[in-house]
C-alpha positions in Angstrom: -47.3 73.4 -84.0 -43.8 73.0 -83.1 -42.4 69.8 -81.3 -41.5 72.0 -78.5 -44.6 73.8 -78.3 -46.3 69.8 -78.4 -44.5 68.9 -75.6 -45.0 71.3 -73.9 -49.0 71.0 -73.7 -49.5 67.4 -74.4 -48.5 66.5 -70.5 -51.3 68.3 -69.0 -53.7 67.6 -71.8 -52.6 64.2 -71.2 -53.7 64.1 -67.6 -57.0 65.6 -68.4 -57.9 62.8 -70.5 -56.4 60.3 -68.4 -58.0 61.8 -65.4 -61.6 62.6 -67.1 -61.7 59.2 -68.9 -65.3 58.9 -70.9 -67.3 56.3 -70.8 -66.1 55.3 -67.2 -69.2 56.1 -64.1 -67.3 56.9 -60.8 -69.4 55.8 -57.9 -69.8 57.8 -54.6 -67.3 55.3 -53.1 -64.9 56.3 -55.5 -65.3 59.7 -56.2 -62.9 61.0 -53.4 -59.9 58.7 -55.0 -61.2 61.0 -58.6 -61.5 64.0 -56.9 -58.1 63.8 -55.8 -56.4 63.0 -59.2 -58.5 66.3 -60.5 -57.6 68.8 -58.4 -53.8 67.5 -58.7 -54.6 68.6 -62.7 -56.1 71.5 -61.2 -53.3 72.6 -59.2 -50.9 71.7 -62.0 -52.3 74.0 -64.4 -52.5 76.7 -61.9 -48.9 76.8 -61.4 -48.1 77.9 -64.6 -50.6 81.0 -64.6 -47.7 83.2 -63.6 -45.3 82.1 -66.5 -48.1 80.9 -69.3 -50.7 82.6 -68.2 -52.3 82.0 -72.2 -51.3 78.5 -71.9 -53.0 78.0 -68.4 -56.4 79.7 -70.0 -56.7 76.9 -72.8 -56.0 74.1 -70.4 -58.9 75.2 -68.1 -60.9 75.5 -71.3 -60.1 72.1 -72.1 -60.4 70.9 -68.8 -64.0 72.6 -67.7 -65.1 71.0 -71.2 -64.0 68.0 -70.0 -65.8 67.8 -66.7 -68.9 68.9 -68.5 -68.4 65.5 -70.5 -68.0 63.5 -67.2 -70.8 65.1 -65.4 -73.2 62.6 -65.8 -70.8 59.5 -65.5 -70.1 60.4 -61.7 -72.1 60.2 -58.7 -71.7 63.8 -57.6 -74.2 63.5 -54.1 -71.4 65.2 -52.2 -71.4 68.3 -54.5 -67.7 68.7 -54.2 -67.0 67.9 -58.3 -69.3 71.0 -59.0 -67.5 73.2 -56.6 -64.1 72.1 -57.7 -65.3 72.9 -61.5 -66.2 76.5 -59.9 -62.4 77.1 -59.1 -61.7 76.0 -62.5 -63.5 78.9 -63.8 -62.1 81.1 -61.2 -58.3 79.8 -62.2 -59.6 80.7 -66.0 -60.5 84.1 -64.9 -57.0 84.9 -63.3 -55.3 83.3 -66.6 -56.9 85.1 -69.1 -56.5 88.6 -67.1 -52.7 87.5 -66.8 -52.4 87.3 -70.2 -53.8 90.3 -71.2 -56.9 89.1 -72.8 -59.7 91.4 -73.6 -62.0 91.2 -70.2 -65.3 92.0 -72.5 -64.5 88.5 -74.2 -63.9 87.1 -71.2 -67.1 88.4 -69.7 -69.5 87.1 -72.4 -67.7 83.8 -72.4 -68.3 83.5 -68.8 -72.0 84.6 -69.4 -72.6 82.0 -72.3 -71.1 79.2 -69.6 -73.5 80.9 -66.9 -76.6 80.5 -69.7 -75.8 77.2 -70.7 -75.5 75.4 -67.5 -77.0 71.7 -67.4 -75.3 70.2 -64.5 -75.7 73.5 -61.9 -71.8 74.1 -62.0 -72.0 78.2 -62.6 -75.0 78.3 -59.9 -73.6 81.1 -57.9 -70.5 81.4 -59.9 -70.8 85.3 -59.6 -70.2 85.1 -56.0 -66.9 83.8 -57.0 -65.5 85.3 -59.7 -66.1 89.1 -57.7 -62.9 87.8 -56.0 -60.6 87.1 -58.8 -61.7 90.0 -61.3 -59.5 92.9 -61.1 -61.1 96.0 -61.8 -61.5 95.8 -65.6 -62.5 92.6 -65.7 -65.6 93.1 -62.8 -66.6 96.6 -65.1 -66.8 94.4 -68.2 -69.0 91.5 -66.3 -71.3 94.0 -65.1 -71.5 95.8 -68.2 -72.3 91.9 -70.1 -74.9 91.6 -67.7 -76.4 95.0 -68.2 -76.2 94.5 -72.3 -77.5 91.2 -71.7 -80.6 92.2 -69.5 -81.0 95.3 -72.2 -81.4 92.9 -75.2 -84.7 91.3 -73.2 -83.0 88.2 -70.7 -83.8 88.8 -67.4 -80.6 89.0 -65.5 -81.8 90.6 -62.5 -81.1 87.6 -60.2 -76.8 87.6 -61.8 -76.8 91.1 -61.0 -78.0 91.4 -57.9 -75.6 88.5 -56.7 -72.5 90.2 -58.4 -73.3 93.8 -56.7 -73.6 91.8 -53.5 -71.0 89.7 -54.1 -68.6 92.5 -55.0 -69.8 94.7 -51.9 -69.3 92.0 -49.5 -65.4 91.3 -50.9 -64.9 95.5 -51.0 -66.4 95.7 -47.2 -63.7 93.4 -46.2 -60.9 94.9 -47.9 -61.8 97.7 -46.0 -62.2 96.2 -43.0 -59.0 94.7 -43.1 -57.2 97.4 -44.0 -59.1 99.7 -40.8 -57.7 97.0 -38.6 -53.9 96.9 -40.1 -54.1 101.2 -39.5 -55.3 100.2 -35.8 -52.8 98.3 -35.2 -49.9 100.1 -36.4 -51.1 103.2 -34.6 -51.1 101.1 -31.1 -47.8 99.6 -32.0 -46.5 103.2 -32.4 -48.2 104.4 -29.3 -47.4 101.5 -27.0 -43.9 100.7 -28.8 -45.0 97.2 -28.9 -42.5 94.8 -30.8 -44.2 93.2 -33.7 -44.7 90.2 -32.3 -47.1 92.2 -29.8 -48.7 94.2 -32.3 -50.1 90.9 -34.3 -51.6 89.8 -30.8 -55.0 90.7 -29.1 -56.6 93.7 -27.8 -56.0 92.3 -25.0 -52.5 92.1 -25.2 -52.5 95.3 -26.0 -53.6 96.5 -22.8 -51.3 94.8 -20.7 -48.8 96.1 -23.0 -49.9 99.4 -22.1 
């Protein structure tokens, strides 16, 4: 590895390990203070999606294998370390499809996580992930699931949740999109200014 491509990834590997430190238990008192400096390496990482999108998928690697490490050195009653460990999956999901990586790997590497899950951080992960997948990647979890359920694992419970999960985030693209028609059709009948036409119903009748 170069000495630019080193410095380049050290920082944030750096702060994982600085952040994650083993060997260290982090009361309930202080697990608000640790939260803190984790999401800041969680929202450090997911700056650089956009630009290093390959980059940003090994750092969440590194960093959701580092929180599996820490799991049981942190007093977790609060539940808010397992659902920021959600999002890192999440982040990993919109790096790897920004970099162009093969959603079918992607998929059974998400699957292996949701298998092989100790400390309860992929319990409803499908749920999630239904709103970051684009469309290849949510084919290519469903069809994991399918292959997986076909080689004898009962995978009945995952799918049902995705198919829900997905329907649920579809209905309200719709919904949302019924309501910006609505509203541009009353702008256009009442010739409200734009302003008007983000308002209420309401509004919209006294415009009228």
């Amino acid at each position: 590895m170069s000495p630019v491509k080193r410095k380049q990834i050290n920082p944030i590997e750096k702060a994982i390990e600085a952040t994650l430190p083993p060997g260290r238990f982090t009361s309930y008192n202080a697990a608000w203070s640790f939260l803190e400096d984790v999401q800041g390496v969680a929202d450090d990482i997911g700056k650089i999606i956009r630009k290093e999108p390959a980059r940003a998928a090994r750092l969440y690697e590194i960093f959701i294998a580092a929180c599996h490490e820490k799991a049981d050195e942190i007093d977790d009653s609060s539940g808010n370390f397992g659902m920021l460990v959600e999002e890192l999956f999440q982040g990993w999901i919109k790096a790897r499809q920004g970099a162009n990586f093969d959603p079918d790997e992607t998929a059974i590497s998400l699957i292996s996580w949701m298998e092989d899950d100790p400390y309860g951080f992929c319990h409803d992960l499908e749920r999630g992930v239904v709103k970051v997948f684009d469309k290849k990647g949510a084919a290519a979890f469903y069809r994991t699931i399918q292959s997986v359920r076909e080689n004898g694992m009962d995978m009945t419970g995952w799918v049902e949740y995705f198919v829900e999960g997905l329907t649920t985030h579809l209905v309200g693209v719709r919904d949302r999109g019924e309501q910006a028609i609505r509203r541009d059709l009353r702008v256009k009948a009442h010739r409200l200014s734009g302003r008007q036409g983000k308002a209420s119903p309401t509004s919209w009748n006294m415009a009228a």
